[in-house]
Biopython code that builds the backbone (N, CA, C, O; Angstrom):
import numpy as np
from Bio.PDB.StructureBuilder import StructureBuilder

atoms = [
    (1, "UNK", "N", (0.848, -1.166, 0.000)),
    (1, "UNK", "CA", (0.000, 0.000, 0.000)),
    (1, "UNK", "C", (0.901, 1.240, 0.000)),
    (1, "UNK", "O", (1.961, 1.230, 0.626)),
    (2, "UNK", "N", (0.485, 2.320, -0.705)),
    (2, "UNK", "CA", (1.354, 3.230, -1.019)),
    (2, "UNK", "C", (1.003, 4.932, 0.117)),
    (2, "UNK", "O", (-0.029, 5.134, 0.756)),
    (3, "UNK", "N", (1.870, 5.606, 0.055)),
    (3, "UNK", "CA", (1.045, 6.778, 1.142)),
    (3, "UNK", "C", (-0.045, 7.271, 0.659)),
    (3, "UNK", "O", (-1.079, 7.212, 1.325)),
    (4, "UNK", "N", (-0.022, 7.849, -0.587)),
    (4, "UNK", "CA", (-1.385, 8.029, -1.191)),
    (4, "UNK", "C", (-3.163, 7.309, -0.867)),
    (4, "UNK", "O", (-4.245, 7.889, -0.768)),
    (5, "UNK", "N", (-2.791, 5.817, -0.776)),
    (5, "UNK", "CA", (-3.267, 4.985, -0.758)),
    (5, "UNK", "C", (-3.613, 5.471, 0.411)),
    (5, "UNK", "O", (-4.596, 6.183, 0.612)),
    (6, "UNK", "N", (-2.634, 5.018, 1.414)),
    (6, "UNK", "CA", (-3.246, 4.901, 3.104)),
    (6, "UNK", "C", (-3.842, 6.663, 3.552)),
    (6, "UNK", "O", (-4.813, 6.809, 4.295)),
    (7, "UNK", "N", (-3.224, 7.627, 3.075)),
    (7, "UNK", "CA", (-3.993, 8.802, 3.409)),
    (7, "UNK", "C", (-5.432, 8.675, 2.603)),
    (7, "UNK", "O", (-6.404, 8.840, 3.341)),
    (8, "UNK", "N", (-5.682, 8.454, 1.451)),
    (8, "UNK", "CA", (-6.928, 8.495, 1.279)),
    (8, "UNK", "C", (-8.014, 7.153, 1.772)),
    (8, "UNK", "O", (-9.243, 7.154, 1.704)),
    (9, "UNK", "N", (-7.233, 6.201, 2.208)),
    (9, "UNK", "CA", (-8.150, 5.199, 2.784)),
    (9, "UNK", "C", (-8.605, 5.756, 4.188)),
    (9, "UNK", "O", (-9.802, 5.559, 4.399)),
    (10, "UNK", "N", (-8.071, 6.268, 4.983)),
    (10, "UNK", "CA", (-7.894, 6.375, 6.385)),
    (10, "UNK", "C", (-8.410, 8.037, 6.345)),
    (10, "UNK", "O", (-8.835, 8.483, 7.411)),
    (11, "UNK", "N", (-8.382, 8.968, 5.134)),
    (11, "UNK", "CA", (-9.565, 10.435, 5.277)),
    (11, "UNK", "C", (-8.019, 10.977, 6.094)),
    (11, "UNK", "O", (-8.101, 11.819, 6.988)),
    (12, "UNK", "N", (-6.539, 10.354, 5.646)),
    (12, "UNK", "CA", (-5.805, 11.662, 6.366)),
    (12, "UNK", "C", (-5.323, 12.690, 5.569)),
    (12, "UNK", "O", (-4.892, 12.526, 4.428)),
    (13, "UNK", "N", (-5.407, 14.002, 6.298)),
    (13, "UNK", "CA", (-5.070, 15.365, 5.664)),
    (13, "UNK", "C", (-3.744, 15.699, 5.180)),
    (13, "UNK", "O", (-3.115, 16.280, 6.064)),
    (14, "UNK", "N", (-2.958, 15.521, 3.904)),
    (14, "UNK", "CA", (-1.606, 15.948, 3.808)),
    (14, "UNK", "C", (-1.367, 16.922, 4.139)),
    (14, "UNK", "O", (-2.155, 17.786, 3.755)),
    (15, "UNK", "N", (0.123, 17.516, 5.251)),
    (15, "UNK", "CA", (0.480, 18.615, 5.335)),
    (15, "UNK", "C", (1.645, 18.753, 4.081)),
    (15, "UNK", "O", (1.941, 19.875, 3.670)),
    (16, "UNK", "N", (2.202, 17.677, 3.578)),
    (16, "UNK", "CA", (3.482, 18.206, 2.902)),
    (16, "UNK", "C", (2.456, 17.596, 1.512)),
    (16, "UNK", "O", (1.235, 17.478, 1.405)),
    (17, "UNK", "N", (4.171, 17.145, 0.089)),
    (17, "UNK", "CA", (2.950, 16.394, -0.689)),
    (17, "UNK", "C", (3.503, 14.861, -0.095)),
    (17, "UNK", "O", (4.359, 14.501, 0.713)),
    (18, "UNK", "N", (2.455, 14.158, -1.017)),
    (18, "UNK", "CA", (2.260, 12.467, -0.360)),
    (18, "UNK", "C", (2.923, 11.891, -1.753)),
    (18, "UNK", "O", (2.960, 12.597, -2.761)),
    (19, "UNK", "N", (3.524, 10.343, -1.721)),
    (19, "UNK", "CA", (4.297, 10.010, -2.533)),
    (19, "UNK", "C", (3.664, 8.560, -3.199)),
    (19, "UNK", "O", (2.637, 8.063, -2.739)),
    (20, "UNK", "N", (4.106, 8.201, -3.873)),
    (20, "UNK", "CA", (3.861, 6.486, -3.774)),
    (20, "UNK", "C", (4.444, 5.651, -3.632)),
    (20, "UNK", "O", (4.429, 4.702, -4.415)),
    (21, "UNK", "N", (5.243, 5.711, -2.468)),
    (21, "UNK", "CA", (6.379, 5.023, -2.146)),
    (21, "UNK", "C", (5.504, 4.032, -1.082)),
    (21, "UNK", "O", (4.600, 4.356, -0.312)),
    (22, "UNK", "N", (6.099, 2.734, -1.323)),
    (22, "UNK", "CA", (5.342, 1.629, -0.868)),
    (22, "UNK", "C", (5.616, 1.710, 0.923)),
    (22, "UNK", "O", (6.745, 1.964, 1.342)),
    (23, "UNK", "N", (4.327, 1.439, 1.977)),
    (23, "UNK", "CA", (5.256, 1.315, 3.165)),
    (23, "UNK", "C", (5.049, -0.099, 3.648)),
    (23, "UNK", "O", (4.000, -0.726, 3.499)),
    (24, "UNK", "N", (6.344, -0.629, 4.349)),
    (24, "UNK", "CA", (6.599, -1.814, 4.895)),
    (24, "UNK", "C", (5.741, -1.993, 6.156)),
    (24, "UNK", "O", (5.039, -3.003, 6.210)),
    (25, "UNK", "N", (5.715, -0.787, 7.562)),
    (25, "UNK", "CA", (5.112, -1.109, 8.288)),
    (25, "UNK", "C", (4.629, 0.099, 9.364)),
    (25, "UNK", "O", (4.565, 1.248, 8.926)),
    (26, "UNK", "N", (4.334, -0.132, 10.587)),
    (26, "UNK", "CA", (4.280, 0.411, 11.017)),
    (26, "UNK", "C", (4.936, 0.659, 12.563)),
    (26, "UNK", "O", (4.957, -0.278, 13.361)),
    (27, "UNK", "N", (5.393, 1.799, 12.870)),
    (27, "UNK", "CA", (6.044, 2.066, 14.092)),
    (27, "UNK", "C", (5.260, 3.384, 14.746)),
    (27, "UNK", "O", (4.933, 4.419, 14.167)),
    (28, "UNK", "N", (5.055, 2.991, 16.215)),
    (28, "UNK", "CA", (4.747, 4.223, 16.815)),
    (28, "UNK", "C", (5.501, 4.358, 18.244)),
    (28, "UNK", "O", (5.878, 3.612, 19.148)),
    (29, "UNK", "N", (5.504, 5.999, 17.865)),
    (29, "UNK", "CA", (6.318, 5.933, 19.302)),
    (29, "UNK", "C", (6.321, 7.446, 19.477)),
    (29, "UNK", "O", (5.915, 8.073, 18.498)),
    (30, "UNK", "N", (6.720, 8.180, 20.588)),
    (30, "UNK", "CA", (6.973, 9.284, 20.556)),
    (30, "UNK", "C", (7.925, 9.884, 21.018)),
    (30, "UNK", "O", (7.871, 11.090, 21.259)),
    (31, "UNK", "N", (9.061, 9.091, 21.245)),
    (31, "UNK", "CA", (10.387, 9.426, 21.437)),
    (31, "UNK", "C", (11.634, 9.532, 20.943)),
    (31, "UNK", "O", (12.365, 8.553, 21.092)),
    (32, "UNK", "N", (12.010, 10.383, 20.450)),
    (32, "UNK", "CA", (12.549, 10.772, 18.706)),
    (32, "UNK", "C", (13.880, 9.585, 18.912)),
    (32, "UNK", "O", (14.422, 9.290, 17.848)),
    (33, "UNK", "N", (14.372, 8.979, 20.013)),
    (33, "UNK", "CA", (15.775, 8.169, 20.240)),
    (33, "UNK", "C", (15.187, 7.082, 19.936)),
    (33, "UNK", "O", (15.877, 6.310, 19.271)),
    (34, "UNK", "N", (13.689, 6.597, 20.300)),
    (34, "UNK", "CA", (12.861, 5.006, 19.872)),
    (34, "UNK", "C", (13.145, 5.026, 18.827)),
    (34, "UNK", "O", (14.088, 4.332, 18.445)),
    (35, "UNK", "N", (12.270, 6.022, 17.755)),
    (35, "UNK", "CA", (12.401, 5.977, 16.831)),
    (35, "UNK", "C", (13.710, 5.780, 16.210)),
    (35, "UNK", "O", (13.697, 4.735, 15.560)),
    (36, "UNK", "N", (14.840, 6.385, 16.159)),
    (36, "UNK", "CA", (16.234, 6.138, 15.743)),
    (36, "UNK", "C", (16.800, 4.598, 15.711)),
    (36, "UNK", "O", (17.526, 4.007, 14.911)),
    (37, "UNK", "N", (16.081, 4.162, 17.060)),
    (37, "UNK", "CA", (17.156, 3.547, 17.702)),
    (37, "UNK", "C", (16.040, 1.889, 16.971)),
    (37, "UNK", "O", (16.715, 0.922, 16.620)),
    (38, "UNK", "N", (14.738, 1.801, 16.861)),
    (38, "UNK", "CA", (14.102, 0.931, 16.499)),
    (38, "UNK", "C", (12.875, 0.689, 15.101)),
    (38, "UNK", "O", (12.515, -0.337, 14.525)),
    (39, "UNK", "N", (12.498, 2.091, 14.929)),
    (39, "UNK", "CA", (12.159, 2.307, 13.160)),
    (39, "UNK", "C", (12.445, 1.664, 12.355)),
    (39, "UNK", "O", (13.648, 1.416, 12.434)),
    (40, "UNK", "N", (11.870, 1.092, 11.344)),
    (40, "UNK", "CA", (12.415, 0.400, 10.440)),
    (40, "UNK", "C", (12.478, 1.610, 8.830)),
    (40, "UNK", "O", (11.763, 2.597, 8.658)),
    (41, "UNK", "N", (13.324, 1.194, 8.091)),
    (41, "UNK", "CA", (12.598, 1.927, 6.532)),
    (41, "UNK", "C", (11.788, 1.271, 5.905)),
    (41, "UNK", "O", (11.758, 0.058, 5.699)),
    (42, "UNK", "N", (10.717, 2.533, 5.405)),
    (42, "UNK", "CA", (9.572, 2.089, 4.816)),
    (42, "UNK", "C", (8.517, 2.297, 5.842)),
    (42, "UNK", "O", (7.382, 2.515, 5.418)),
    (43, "UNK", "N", (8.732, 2.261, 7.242)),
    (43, "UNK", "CA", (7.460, 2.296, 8.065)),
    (43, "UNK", "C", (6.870, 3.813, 8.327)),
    (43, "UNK", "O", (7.288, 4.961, 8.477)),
    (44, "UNK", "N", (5.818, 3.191, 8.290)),
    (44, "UNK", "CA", (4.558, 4.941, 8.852)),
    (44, "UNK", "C", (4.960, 5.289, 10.126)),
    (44, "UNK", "O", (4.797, 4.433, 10.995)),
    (45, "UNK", "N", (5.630, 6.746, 10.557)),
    (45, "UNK", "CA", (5.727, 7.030, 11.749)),
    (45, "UNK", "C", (4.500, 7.278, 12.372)),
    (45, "UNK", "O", (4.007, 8.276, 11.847)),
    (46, "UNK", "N", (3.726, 6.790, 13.323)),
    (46, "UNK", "CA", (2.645, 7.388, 14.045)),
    (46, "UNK", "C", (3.357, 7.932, 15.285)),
    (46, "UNK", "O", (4.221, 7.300, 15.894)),
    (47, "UNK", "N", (2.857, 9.353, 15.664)),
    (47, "UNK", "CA", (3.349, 10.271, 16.625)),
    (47, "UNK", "C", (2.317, 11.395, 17.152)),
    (47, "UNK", "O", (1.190, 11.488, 16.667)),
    (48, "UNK", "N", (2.768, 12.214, 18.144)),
    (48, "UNK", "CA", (1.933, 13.604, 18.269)),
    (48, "UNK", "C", (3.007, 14.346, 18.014)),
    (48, "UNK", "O", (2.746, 15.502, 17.682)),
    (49, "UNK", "N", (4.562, 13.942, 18.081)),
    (49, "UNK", "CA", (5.751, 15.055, 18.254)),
    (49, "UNK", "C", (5.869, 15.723, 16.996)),
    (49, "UNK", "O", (5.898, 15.242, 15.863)),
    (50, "UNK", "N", (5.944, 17.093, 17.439)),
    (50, "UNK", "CA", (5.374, 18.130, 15.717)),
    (50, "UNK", "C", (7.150, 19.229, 15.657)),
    (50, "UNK", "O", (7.129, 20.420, 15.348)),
    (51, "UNK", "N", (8.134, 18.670, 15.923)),
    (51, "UNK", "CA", (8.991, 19.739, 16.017)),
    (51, "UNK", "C", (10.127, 18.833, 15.135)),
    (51, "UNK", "O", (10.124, 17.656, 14.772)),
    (52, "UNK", "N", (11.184, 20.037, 14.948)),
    (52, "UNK", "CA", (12.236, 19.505, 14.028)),
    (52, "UNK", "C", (12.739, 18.069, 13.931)),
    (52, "UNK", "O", (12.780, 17.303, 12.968)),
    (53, "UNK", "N", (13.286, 17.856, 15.806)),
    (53, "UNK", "CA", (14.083, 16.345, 15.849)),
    (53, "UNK", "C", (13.325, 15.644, 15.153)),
    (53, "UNK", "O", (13.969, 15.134, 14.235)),
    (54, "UNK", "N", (12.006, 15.299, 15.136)),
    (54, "UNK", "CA", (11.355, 13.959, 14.822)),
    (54, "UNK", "C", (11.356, 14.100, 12.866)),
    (54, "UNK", "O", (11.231, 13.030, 12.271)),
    (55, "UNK", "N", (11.468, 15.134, 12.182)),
    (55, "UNK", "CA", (11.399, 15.062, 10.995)),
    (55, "UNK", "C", (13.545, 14.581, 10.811)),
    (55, "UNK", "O", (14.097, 14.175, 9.789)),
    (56, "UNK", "N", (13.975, 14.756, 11.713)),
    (56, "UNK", "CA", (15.523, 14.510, 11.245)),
    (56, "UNK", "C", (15.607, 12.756, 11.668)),
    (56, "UNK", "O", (16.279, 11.887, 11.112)),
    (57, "UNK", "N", (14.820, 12.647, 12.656)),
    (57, "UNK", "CA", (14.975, 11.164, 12.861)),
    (57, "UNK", "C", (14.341, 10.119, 11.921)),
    (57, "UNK", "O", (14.742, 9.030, 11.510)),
    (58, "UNK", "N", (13.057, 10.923, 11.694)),
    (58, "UNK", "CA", (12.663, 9.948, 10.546)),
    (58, "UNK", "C", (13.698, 10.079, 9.130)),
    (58, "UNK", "O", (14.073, 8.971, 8.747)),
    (59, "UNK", "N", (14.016, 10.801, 8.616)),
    (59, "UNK", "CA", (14.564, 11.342, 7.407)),
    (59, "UNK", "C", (16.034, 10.238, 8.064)),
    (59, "UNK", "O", (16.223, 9.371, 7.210)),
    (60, "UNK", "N", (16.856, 10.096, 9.044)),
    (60, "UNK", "CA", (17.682, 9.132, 9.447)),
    (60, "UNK", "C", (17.593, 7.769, 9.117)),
    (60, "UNK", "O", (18.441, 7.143, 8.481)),
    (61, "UNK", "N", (16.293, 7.225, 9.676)),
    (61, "UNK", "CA", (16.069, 5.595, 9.672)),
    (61, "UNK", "C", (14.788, 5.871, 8.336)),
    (61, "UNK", "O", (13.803, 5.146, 8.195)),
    (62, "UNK", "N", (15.127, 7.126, 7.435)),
    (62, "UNK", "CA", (14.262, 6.661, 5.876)),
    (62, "UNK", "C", (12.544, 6.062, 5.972)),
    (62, "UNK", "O", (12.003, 5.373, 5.107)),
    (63, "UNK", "N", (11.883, 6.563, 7.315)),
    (63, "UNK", "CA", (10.520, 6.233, 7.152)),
    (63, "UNK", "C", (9.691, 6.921, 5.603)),
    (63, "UNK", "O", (10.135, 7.752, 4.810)),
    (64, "UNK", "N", (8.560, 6.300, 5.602)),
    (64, "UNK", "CA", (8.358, 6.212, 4.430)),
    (64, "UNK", "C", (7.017, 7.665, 4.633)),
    (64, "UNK", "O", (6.404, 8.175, 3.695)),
    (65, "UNK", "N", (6.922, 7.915, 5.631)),
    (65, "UNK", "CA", (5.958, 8.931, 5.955)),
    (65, "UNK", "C", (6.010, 9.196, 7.654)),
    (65, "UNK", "O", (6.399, 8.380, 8.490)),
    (66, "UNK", "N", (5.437, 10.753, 7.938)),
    (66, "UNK", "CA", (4.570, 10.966, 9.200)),
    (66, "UNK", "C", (3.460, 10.742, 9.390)),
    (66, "UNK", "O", (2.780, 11.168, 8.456)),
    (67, "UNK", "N", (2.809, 10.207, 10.256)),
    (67, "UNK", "CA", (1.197, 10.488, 10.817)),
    (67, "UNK", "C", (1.107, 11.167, 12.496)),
    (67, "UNK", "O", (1.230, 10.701, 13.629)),
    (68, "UNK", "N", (0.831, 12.476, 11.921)),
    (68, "UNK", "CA", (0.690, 13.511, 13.226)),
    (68, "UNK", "C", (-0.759, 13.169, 13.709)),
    (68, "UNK", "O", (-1.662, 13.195, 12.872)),
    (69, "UNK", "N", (-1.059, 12.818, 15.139)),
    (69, "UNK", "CA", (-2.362, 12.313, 15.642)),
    (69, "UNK", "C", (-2.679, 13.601, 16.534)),
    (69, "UNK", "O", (-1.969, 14.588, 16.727)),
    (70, "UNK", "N", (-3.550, 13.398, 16.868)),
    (70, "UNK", "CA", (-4.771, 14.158, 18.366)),
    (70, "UNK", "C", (-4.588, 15.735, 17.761)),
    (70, "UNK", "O", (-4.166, 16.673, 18.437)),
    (71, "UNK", "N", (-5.027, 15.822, 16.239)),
    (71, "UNK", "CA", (-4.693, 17.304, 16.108)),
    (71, "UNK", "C", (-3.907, 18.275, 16.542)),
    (71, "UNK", "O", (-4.156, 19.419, 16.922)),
    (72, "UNK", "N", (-3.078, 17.764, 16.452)),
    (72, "UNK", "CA", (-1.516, 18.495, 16.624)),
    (72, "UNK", "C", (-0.630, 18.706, 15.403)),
    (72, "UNK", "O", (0.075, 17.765, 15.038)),
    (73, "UNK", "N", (-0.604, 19.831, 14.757)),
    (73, "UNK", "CA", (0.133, 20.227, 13.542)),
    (73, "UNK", "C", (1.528, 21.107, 13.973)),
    (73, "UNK", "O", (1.839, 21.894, 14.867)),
    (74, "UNK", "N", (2.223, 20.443, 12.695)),
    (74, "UNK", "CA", (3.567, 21.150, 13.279)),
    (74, "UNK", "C", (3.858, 22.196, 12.296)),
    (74, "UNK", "O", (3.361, 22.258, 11.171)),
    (75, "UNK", "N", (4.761, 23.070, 12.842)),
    (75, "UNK", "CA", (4.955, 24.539, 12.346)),
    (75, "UNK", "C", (5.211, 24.507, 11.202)),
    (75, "UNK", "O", (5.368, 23.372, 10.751)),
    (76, "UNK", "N", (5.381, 25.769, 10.150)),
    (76, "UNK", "CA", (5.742, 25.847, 8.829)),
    (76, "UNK", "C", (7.370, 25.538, 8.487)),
    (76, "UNK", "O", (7.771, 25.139, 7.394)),
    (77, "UNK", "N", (8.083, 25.770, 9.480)),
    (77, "UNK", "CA", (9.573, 25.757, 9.317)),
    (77, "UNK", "C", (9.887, 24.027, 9.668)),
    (77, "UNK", "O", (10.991, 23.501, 9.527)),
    (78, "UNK", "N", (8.898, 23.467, 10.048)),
    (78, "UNK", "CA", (9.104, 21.981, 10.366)),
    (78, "UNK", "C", (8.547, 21.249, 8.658)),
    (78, "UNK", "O", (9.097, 20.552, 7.806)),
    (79, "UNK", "N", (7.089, 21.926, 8.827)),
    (79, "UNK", "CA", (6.624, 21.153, 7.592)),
    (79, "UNK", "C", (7.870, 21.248, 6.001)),
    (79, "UNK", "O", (8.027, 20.324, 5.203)),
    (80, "UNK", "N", (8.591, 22.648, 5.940)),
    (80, "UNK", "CA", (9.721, 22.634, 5.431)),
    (80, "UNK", "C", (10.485, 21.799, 4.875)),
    (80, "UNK", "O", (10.604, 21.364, 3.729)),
    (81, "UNK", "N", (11.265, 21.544, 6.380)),
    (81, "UNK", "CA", (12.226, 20.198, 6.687)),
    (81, "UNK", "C", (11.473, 19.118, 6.447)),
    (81, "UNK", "O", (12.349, 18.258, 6.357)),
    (82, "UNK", "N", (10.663, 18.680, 6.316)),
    (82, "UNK", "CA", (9.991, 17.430, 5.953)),
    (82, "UNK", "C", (9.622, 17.577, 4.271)),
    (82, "UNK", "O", (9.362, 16.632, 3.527)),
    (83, "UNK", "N", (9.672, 18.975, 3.908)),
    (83, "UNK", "CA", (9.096, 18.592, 2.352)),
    (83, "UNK", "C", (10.639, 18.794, 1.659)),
    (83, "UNK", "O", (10.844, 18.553, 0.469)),
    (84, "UNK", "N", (11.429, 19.156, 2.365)),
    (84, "UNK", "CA", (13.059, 19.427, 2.055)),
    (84, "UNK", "C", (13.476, 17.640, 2.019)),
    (84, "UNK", "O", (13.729, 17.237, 0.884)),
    (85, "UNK", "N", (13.549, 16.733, 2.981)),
    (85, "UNK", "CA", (13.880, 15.544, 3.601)),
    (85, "UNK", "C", (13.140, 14.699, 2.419)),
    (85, "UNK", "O", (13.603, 13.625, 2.034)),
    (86, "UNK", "N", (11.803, 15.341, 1.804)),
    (86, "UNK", "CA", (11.026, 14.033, 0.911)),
    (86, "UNK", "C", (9.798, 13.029, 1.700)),
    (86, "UNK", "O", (9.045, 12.153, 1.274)),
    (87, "UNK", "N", (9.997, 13.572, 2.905)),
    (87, "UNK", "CA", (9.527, 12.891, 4.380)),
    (87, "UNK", "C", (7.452, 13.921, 3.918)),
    (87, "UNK", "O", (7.292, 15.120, 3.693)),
    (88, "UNK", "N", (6.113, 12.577, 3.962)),
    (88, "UNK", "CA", (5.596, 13.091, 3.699)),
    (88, "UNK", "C", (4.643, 13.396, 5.087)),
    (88, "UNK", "O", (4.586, 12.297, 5.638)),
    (89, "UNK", "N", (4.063, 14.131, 5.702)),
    (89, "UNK", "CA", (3.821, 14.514, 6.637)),
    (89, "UNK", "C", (1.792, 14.583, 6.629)),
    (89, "UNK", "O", (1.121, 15.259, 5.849)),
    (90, "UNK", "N", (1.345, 13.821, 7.551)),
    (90, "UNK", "CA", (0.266, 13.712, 7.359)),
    (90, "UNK", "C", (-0.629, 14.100, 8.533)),
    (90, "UNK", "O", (-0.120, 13.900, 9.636)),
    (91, "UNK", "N", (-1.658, 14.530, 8.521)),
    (91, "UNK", "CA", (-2.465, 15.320, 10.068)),
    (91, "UNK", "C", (-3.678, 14.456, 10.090)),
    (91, "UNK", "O", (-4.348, 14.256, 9.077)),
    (92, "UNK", "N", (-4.009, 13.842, 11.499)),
    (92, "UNK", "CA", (-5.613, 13.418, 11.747)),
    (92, "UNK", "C", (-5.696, 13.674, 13.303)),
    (92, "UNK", "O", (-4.790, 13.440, 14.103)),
    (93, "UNK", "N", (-7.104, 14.265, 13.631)),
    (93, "UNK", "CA", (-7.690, 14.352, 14.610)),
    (93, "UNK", "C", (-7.469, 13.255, 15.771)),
    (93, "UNK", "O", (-7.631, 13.642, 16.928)),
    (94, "UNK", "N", (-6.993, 11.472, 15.466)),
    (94, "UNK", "CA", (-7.098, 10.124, 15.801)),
    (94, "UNK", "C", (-6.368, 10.725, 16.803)),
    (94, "UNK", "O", (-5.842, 11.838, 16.803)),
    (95, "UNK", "N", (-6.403, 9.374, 18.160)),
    (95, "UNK", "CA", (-5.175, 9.853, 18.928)),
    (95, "UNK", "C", (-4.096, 8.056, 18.073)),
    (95, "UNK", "O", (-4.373, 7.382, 17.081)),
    (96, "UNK", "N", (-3.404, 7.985, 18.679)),
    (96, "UNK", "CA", (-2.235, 7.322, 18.541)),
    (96, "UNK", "C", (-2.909, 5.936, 18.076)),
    (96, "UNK", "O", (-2.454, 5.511, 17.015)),
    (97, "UNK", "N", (-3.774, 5.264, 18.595)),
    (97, "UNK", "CA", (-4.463, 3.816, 18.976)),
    (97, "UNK", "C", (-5.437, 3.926, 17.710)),
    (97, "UNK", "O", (-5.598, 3.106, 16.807)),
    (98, "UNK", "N", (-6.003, 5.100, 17.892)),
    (98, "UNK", "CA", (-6.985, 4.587, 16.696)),
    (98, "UNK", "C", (-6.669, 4.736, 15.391)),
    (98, "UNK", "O", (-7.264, 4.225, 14.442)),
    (99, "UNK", "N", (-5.360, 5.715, 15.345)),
    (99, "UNK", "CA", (-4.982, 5.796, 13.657)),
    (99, "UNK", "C", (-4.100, 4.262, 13.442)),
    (99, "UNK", "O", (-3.881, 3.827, 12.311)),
    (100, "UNK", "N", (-3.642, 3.531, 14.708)),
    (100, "UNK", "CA", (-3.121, 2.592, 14.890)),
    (100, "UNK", "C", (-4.295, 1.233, 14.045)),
    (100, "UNK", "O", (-4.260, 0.686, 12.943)),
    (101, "UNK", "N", (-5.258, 1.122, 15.278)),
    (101, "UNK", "CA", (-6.227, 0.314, 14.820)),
    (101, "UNK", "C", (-6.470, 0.163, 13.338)),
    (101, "UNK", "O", (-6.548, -0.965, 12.851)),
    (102, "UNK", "N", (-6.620, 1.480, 12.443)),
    (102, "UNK", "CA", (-7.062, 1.749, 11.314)),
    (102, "UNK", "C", (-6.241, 1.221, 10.401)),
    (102, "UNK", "O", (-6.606, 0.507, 9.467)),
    (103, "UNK", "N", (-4.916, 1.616, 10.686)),
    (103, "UNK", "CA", (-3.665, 1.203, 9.791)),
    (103, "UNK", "C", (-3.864, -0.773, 9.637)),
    (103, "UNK", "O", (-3.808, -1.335, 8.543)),
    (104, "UNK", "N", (-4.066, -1.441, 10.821)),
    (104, "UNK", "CA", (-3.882, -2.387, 11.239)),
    (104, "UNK", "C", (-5.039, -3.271, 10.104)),
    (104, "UNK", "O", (-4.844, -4.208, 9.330)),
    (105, "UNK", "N", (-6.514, -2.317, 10.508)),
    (105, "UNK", "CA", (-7.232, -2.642, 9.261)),
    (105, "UNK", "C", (-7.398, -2.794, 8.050)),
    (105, "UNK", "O", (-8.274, -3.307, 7.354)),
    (106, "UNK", "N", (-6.010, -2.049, 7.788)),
    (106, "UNK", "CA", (-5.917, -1.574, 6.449)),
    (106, "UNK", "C", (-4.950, -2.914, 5.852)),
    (106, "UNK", "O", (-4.725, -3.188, 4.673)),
    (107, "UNK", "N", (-4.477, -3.624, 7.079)),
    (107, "UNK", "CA", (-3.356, -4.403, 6.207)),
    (107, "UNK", "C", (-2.164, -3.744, 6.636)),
    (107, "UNK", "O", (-1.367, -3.906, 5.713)),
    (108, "UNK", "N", (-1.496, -2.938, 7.749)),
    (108, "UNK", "CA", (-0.300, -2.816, 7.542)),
    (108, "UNK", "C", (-0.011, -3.377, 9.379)),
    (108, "UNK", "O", (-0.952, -3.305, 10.170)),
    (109, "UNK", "N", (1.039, -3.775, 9.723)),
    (109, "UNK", "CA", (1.432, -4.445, 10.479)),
    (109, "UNK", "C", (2.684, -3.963, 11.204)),
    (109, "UNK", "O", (3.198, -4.660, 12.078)),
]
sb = StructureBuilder()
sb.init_structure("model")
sb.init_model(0)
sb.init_chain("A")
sb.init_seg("    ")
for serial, (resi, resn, name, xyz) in enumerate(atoms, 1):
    if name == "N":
        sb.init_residue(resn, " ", resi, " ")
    sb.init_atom(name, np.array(xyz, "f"), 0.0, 1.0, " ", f" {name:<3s}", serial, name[0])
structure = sb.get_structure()
């Protein structure tokens, strides 16, 4: 399934643009060192963290996208660095569990 794909299956809002780059899986976490330290490439970051580190960590371990949850959008100088990085950055109201659940429905693991 491609980001395109999963943002329009799942009704999420692009903040940057969205790609069709296939994703492998999924990781959530909200601690920009988890992420580093256990992320895979290719996986959907699910997060609330909206500030620089987390667009440098993903852009590090090559996730294949953001998913910003509980309506929390991150600044213009972040969304930037993420459309600079290729990193595609996505916004939903969900908190963490249910954009989780959804993904899970969708087939991604």
């Amino acid at each position: 399934m491609t980001i395109k794909e999963i943002a329009e299956k799942l009704g999420l809002q692009p903040l940057t643009a969205l790609s069709e780059r296939t994703v492998t899986g999924v990781y959530i976490s909200d601690m920009v060192s988890d992420v580093i330290a256990n992320a895979k490439a290719g996986n959907v970051l699910v997060t609330v963290q909206v500030h620089n580190n987390v667009i440098a960590a993903a852009n590090l371990v090559d996730v294949a996208a953001i998913v910003v949850t509980r309506g929390r959008k991150p600044a213009d100088d972040t969304l930037q660095l993420a459309e600079k990085a290729g990193i595609p950055v996505l916004f939903t109201e969900l908190n963490s569990w249910q954009i989780a659940s959804h993904l899970y429905e969708a087939g991604l693991r």
